[in-house]
Each structure stands twice: as C-alpha cells, then as structure tokens.
C-alpha positions as CSV (number, residue, x, y, z in Angstrom):
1,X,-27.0,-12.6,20.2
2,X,-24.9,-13.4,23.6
3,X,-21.7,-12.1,24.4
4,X,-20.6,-15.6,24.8
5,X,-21.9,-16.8,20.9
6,X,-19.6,-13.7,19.6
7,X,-16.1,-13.6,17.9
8,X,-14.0,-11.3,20.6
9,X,-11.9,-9.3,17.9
10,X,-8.8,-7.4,19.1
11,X,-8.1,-4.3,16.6
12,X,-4.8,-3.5,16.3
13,X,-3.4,-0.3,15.1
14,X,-7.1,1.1,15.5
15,X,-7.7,5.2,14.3
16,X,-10.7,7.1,14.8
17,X,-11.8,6.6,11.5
18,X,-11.4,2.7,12.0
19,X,-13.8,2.7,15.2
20,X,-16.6,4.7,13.0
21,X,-16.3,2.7,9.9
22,X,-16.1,-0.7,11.4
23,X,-19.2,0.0,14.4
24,X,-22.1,-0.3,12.1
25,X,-21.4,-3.9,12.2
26,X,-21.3,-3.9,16.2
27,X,-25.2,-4.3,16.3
28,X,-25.7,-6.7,13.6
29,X,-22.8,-9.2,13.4
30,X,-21.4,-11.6,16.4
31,X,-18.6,-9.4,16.7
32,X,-17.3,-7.7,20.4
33,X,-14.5,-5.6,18.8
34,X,-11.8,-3.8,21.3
35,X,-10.1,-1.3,19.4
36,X,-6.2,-0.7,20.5
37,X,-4.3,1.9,18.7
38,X,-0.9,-0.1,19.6
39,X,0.3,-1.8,16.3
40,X,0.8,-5.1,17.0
41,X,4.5,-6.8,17.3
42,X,6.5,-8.5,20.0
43,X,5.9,-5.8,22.6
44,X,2.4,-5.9,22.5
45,X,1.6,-9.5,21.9
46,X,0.0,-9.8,25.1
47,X,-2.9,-7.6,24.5
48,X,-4.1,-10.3,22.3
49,X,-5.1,-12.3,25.2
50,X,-8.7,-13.3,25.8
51,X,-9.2,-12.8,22.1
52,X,-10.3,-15.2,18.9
53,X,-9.3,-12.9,16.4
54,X,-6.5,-10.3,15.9
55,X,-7.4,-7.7,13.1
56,X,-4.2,-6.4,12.0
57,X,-3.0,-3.3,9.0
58,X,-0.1,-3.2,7.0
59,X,2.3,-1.9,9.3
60,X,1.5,-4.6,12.0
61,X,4.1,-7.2,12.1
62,X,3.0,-10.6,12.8
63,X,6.4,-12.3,12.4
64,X,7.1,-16.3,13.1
65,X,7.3,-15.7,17.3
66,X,4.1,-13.5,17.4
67,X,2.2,-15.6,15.2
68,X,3.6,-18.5,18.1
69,X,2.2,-16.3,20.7
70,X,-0.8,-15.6,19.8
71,X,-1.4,-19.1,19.1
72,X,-0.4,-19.7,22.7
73,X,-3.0,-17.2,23.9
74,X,-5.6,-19.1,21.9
75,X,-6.2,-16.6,18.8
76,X,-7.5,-18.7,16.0
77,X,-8.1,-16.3,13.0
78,X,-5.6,-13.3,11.5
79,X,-7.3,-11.5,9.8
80,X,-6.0,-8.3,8.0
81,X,-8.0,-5.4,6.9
82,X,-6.0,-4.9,4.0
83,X,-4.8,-6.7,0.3
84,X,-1.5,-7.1,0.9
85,X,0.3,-9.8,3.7
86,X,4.0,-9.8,3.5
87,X,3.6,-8.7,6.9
88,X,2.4,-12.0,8.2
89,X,3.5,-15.3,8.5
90,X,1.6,-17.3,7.0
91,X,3.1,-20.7,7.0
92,X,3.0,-20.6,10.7
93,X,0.0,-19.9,11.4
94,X,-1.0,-22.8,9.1
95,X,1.4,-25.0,10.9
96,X,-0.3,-23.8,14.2
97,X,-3.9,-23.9,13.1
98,X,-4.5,-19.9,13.0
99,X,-6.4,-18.7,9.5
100,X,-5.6,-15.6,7.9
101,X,-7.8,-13.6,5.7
102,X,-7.4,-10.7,3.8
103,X,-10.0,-8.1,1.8
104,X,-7.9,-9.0,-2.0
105,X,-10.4,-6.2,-3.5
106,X,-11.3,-3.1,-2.5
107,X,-12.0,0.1,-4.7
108,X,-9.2,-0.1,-7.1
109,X,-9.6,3.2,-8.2
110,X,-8.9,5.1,-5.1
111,X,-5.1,3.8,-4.7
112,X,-5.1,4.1,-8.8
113,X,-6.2,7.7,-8.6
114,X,-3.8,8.5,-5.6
115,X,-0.7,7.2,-8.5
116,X,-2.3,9.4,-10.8
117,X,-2.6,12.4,-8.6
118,X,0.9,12.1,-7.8
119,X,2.1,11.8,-11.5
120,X,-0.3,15.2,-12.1
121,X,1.4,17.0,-8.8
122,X,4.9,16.5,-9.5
123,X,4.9,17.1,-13.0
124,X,2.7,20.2,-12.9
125,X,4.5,21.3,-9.6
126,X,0.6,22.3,-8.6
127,X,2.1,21.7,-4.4
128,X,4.9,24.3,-5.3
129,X,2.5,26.5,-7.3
130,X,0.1,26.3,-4.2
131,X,2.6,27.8,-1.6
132,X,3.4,30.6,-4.1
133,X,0.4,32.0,-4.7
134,X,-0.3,31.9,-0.9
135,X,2.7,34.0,-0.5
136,X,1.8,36.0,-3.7
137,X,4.0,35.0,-5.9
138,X,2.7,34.4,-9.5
139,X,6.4,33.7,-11.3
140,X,6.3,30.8,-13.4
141,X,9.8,30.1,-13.5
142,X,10.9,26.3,-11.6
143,X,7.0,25.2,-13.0
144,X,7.4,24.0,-16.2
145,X,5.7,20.7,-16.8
146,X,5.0,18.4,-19.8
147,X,2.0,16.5,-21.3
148,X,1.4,13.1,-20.7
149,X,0.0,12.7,-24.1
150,X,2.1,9.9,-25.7
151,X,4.2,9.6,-23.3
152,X,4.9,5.9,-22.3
153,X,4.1,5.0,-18.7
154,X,5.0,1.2,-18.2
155,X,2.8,-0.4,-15.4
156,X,4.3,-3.3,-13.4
157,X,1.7,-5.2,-12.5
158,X,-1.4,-6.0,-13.9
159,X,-4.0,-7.0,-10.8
160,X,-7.3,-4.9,-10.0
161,X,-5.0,-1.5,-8.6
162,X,-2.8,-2.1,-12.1
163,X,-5.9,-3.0,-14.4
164,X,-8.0,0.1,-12.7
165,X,-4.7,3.0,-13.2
166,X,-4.2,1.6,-17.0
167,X,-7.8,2.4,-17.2
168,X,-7.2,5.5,-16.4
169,X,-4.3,6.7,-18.2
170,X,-5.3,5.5,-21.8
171,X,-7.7,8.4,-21.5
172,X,-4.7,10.4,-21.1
173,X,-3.7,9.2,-24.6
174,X,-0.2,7.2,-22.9
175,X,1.6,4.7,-24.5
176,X,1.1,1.7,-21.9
177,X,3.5,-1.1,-21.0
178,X,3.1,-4.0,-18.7
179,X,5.1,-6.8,-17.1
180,X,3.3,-9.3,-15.4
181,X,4.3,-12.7,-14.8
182,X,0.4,-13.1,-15.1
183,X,-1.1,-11.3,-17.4
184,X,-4.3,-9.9,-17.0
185,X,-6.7,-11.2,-20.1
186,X,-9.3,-8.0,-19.1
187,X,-6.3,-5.2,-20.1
188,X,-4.3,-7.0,-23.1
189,X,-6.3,-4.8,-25.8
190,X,-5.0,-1.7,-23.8
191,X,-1.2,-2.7,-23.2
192,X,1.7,-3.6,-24.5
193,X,3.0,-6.6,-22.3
194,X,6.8,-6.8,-22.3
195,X,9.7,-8.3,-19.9
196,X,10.8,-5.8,-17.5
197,X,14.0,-5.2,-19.0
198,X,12.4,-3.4,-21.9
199,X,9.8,-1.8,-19.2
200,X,12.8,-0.4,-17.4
201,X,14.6,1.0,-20.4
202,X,11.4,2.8,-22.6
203,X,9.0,4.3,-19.7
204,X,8.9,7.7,-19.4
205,X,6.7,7.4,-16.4
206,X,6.6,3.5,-14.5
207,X,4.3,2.9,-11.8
208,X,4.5,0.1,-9.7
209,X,0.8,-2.3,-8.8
210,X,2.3,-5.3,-6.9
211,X,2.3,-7.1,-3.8
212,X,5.7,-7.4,-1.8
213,X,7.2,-10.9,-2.2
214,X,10.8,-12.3,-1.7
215,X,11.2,-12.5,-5.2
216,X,10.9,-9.0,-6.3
217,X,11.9,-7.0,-2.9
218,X,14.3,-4.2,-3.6
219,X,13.2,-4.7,-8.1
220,X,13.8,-1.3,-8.4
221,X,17.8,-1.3,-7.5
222,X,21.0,0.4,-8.7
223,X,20.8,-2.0,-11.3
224,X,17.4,-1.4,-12.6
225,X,17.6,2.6,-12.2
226,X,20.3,2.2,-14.4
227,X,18.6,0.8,-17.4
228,X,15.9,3.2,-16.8
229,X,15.6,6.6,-19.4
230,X,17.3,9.6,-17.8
231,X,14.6,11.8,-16.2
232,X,12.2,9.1,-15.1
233,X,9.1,9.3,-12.7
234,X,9.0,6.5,-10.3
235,X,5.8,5.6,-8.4
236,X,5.0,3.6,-6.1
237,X,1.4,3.3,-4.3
238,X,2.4,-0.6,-3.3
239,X,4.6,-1.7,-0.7
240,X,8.0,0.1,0.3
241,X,10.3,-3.0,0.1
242,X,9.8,-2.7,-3.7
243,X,11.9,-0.1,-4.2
244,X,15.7,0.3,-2.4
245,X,15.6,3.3,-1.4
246,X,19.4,3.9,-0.9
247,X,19.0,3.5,-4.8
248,X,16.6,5.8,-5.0
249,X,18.6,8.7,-3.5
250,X,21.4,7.8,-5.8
251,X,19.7,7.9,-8.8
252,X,18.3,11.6,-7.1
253,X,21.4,12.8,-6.6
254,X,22.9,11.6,-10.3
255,X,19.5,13.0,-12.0
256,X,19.2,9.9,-13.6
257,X,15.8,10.0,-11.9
258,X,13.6,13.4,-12.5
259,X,10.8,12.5,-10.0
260,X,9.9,10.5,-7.3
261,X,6.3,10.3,-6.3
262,X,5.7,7.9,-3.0
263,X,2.7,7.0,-0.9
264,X,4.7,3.8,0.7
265,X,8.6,3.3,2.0
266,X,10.4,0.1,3.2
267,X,10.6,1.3,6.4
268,X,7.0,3.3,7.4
269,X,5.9,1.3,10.2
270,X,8.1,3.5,12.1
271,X,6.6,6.7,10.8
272,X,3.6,6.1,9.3
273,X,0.2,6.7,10.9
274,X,1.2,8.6,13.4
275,X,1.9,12.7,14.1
276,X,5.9,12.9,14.3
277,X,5.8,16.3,13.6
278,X,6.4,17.2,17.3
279,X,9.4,14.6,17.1
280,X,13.0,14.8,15.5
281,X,12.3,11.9,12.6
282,X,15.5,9.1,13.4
283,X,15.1,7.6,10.5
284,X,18.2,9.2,8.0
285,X,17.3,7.6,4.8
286,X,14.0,8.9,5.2
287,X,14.9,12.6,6.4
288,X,17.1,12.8,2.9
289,X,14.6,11.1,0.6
290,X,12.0,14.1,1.6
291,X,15.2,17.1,0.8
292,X,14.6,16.4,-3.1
293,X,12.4,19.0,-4.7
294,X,11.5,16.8,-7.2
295,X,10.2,14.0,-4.5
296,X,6.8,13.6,-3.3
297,X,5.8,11.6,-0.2
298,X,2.3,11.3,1.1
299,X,1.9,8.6,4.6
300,X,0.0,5.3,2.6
301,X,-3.1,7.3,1.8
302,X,-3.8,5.9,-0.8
303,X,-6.9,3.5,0.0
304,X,-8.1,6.3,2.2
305,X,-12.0,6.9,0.1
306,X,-15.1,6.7,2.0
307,X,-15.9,3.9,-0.5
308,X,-12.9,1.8,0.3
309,X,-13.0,1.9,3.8
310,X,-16.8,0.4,3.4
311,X,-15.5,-1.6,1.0
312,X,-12.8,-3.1,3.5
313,X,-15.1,-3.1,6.5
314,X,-17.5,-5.2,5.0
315,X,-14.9,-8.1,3.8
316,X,-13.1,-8.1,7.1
317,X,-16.2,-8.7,9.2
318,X,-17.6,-11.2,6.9
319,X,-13.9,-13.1,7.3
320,X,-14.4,-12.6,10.6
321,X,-18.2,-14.3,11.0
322,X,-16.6,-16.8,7.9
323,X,-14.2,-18.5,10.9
324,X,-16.9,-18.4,12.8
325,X,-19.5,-20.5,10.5
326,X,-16.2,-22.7,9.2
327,X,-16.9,-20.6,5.9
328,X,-12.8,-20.3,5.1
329,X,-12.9,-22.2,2.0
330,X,-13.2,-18.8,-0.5
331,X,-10.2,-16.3,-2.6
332,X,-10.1,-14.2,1.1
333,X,-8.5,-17.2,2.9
334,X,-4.8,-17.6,2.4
C-alpha cells in the first residue's frame, strides 16, 4: 500500500498500551496512525490538522465548535474507540458531513466482572482486610460482610454489559430486577422487569448498565436516593453523569446509602487517565467522595482485559478502513 492510498488517523488521548494494541494493524490495514497522548478539546483542535480521521476515548470532548473545526481542517470520520458517545456531537458532524463510529460491543464481561468485583470488595472489605494483614493485624472487627444469596440486586439496564452481569449474579442465587425502556428478550426468563420506582425502593444492591443520555443524566438524585432501602450499594461501571454526585455524598453522610462502589464520575476527564498523585486533586467533590470508608473508586478500568482491548482494536480499524471503502451503512455508524 502507499502512504498516499492510507487513512492518516490522529489518536487522541493515546497510552502505551493503546500504541501496542492498536500496531498490529500498522502492517496490514491502510492506516498511518499518529498517536498523541493530548485528549482532544478546544485547545488541541489543531493537532488534528493533516488528518482524515480523529480516534477519540471517552474523556475526549468533541463538542459542537470542535466538531466545526475539525471539519474545517478537513477530518471526515470520528471515530471512537469506545461504546458510549455522549461525548460527541453527533448531529453536527452529520450536518457537516463527518461520520462517527463506535465499537457498540466489546467483551461484556470484563466491565460486568469489574461491577461484580466491586460489589465482592466492599462488602467483604477484602481492600481493608488487605492493608491489615500487611501491617499484621488479623482483628476482624469493622469486616463484617453479608451474603449475596437472595439478596435483590436491581439492574438498570438491560444491553450486552447489563445482560452479561445478570448472567453473572443469578449464579450467586440474587433476586434480579430490571428497568429497561427496552427490554432485552435474551434475559426475561432471568429477571424481574419493573419501572424504576419499584427498582429504586426493593434493591438491596442496584447496578447501573446504561449509556449517558439527556434523559436520564443525574437518575440517580436526592429524589431517587430517597426512595431507595436504607443501606444500599450503588454501582456504577457506566458513565459519571448518571449519578449526582452532590447526592451521592448526602445520601453518605445521612447513611441512607451503606456503599458506594465507582469505576466512572461526572467529572473524570479531569482526573482520569492520568498520575495526579504528585498533584494536589482541585476537584472538591471528588476529594470528599473518596473520605467515605464505605466508598470505592477505581479510574474507568473497567474495559481494561487483554480481550477487550483486541476486541476494540479490531472494530475501530475496520470503522476506520469502512469510511474508507464507503462501507458506513452497518450498527457501528451513528
């Protein structure tokens, strides 16, 4: 192939593991790929020049006036290594002739495990029982956990992470409810599908599975925490925006909520991805959301498998050759 018959593909927000995932492809696709570990907004727009493609993450933000300037630097394809794309937008990059693709599947199970490994951690306190025994200290007291054996854990949303975590936990012997304003056909033998008012009010546990939209940013409020059972475990491996997190602290502080167990927050793209740990964290909200004891917060690792990063690799660089043939007409075109 010639340099000049390849899709020039600017990486955005690029980490070593990125650069050895995505090169197999270098030798064996039309692809000349430029990996810059800027995440891309306003500021670094311009590093898009020269480019067809921009391949973007969850924390890039490709508002209305970048997707105008990319379009002004000629960039004719979005296309974001990742399910989710709240972060884009996509009506004007229609309006200006830019596709955007996304990878819609990739292993389900590794973000459904990471849910369930958080459940398992904060109620078994295995983190705090960690540190003790480092230190040598076998006491017990503070660990006290209970079984998840019929408990109910209500599941909102019902798509491939949803389907793959309800998989899961009926082994555990849980009482399952869903709310979906779709459900899934594959999972209705498994679950009990209910509005969310009664989701909210009879989970023990409730996990959230669903993409960030205007419609349900901020679902989980001061008025939903509320109707929730005193002592609740909230999870969330989704999108930040989903939960407020001013709420969140409240319901902390009031007990109303016993655990908190995050691998996203509404405001990461500040933090996220990055070592801070040699930096004095600016962020408030965040710096008392992480004080709790009862509040676990890992930095949105929960795609991060060997086989989802193949997974994702794959899809993006056959989007990426797709715009290339004028093969957009599939489920990973928006």
């Amino acid at each position: 192939m010639t340099q000049s018959s390849s899709n020039k593909v600017a990486f955005f927000s690029s980490k070593s593991f990125d650069k050895q995932v995505f090169a197999q492809f270098e030798q064996t696709k039309p692809v000349i790929v430029s990996h810059i570990e800027s995440r891309l907004e306003q500021t670094t727009v311009a590093l898009a020049a020269g480019f067809d493609t921009v391949c973007v993450f969850v924390n890039d933000d490709v508002n209305t006036q970048v997707v105008e300037q990319l379009a002004e630097l000629g960039v004719k394809h979005v296309a974001l290594r990742c399910a989710g794309y709240n972060n884009v937008d996509i009506t004007t990059c229609h309006k200006l002739g830019i596709s955007v693709s996304h990878v819609p599947v990739y292993s389900p199970y590794s973000v459904a495990e990471h849910a369930l490994s958080l459940i398992l951690t904060l109620n078994r306190r295995t983190h705090k029982a960690y540190n003790r025994v480092k230190e040598g200290n076998f006491e017990l007291q503070g660990l006290l956990g209970f079984t998840l054996h019929n408990k109910t854990i209500g599941v909102i949303g019902t798509g491939h992470i949803g389907s793959a975590f309800i998989n899961i936990v009926e082994g555990f012997g849980c009482k399952i409810l869903a709310y979906d304003p779709t459900p899934n056909p594959l999972i209705k033998s498994k679950v009990e599908y209910v509005d969310l008012q009664y989701l909210l009010t009879h989970s023990d546990i409730i996990s959230l599975h669903c993409p960030l939209t205007q419609d349900n940013s901020h679902m989980i409020n001061v008025n939903a925490i509320q109707q929730m059972k005193d002592g609740v475990m909230i999870i969330n491996t989704s999108r930040g925006g989903l939960i407020d997190t001013s709420a969140l602290i409240k319901g902390l502080k009031t007990q109303k909520i016993g655990y908190v167990g995050l691998d996203v927050y509404e405001m990461e793209s500040e933090l996220f991805f990055r070592d801070r740990s040699y930096e004095v964290i600016q962020d408030d909200l965040f710096q008392r959301l992480s004080t709790f004891h009862n509040v676990l917060i890992t930095g949105h690792q929960g795609f991060f498998t060997q086989e989802a990063l193949n997974e994702i690799a794959t899809t993006t660089i056959n989007n990426i050759c797709g715009v290339t043939e004028g093969q957009t007409n599939h489920d990973n075109f928006l």
